[in-house]
C-alpha positions in Angstrom: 0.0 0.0 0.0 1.2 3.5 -0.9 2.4 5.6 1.8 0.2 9.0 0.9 1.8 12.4 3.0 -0.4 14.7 1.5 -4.2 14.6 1.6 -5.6 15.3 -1.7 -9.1 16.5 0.1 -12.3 14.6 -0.6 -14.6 17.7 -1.9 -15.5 18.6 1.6 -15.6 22.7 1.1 -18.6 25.1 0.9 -17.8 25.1 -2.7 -18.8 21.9 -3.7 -21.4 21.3 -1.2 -23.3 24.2 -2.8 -22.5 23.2 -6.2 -23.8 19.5 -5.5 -27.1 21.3 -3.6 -28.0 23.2 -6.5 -27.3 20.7 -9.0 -29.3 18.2 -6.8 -32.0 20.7 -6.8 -31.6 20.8 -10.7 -32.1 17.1 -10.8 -35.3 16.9 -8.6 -36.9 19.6 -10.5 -36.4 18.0 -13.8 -37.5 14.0 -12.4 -40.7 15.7 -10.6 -41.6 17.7 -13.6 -40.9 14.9 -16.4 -43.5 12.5 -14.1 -46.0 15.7 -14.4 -45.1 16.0 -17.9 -44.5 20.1 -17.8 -41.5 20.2 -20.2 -40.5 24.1 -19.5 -39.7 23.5 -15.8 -38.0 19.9 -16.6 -35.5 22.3 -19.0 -35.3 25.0 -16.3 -33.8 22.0 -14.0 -31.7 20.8 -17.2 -30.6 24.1 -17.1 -29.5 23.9 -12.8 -26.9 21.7 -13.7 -24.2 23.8 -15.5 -25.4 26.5 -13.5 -24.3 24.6 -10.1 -20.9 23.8 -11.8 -20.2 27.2 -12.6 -20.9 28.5 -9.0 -18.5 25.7 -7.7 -16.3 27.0 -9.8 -16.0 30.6 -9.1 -16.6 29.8 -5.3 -13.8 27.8 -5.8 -11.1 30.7 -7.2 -12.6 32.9 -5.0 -10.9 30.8 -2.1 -13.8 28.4 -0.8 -12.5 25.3 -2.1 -10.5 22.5 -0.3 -7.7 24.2 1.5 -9.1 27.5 0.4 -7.5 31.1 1.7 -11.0 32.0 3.0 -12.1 29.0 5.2 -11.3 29.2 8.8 -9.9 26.0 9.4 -8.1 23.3 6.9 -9.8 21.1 5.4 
């Protein structure tokens, strides 16, 4: 087994946990209106998606990420 010194992080920073919430909001919009079979809100979910990955994104450069220069502690 490989000795690992340095924690790569596991995706634990307010970055990606809003990115998943949003884009998990995204998703249940889109399965709840596809089973009521109301297209425009199952594309405004669709839409959720990249939206949540861009937020992760610039949350993460804006220091929220893993080991991010704005968190409090290390994670």
């Amino acid at each position: 087994m490989a000795n690992i010194t340095e924690d790569p992080g596991h995706g634990s920073s307010p970055a990606a946990w809003i990115a998943v919430a949003i884009m998990l909001v995204g998703v249940a919009i889109g399965t709840l209106f596809l089973f009521l079979n109301v297209l425009p809100m199952v594309y405004v979910g669709a839409v959720l998606l990249p939206i949540g990955l861009i937020i992760g994104f610039v949350l993460k450069k804006a220091g929220f990420g893993v080991n991010g220069s704005r968190l409090g502690s290390s994670h």
